[in-house]
C-alpha positions in Angstrom: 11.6 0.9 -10.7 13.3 -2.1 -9.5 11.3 -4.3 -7.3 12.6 -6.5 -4.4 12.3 -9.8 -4.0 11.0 -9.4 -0.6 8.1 -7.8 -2.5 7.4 -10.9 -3.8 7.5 -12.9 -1.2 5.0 -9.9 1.0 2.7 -10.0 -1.5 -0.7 -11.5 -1.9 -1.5 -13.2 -4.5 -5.2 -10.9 -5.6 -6.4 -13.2 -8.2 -7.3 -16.1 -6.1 -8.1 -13.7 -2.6 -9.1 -10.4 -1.5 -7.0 -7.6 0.0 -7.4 -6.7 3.6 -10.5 -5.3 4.6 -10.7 -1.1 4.1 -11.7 -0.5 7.7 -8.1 -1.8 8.5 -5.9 1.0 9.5 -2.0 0.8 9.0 -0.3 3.8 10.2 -3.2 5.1 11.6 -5.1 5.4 8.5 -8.2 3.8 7.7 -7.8 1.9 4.8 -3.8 2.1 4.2 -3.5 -1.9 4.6 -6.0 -2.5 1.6 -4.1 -0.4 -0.2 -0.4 -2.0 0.7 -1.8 -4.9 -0.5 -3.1 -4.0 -3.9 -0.1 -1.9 -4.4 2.3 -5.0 -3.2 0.2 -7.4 -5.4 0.6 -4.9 -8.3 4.3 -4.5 -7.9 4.1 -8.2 -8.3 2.0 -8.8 -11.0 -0.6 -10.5 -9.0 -3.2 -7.9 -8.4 -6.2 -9.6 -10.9 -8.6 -7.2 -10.6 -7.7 -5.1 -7.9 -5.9 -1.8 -9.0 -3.7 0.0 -7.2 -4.4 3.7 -7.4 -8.0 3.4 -7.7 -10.6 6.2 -6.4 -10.3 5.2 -2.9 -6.6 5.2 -2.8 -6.4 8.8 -4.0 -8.4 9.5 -1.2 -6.3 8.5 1.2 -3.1 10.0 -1.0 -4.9 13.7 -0.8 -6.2 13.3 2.8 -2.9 12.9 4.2 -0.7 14.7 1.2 1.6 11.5 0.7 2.6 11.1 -2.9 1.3 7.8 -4.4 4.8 7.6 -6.4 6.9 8.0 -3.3 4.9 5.1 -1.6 4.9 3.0 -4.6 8.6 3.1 -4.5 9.0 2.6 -0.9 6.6 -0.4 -0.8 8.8 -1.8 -3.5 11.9 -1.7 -1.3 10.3 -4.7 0.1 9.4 -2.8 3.3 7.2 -4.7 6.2 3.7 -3.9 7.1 5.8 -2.3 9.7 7.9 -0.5 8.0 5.1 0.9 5.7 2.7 1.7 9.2 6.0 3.6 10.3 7.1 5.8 7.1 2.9 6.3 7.2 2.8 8.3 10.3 6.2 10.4 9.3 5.3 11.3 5.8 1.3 12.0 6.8 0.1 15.5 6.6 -2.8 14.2 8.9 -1.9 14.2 11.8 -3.7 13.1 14.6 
């Protein structure tokens, strides 16, 4: 998968600071900023101990049916918070 270099420059750098906070809702899902950041910081190769993917993620992957690949290579376009919160609410089973 080829990564933009606007992921790198979106990204957080995880080994020296924390994601957002998992009560932060992107999309209209609780949790879905954490998430963007570990999977941005992963993308990068800056995720330290925060994995992408991990038990809480798959949470939100089966709760609204989006496909953890597909948003993996979307987030790697180099798509905005914006961007992601948008693509979120078309590609979300769980709707509200």
């Amino acid at each position: 998968m080829e990564i933009s270099k606007r992921v790198k420059e979106l990204a957080q750098d995880l080994r020296v600071r924390e994601p957002r906070s998992g009560y932060e809702s992107l999309g209209g899902e609780a949790g879905a900023a954490r998430m963007l950041d570990k999977c941005r910081a992963t993308l990068a190769g800056m995720n330290g101990d925060y994995q992408f993917g991990c038990s809480l993620d798959q949470h939100f992957f089966n709760e609204t049916g989006i496909d953890q690949n597909a948003f993996r290579e979307f987030v790697a376009t180099g798509a905005t918070d914006e961007d992601v919160a948008a693509w979120i609410a078309r590609h979300s089973h769980n709707r509200r």
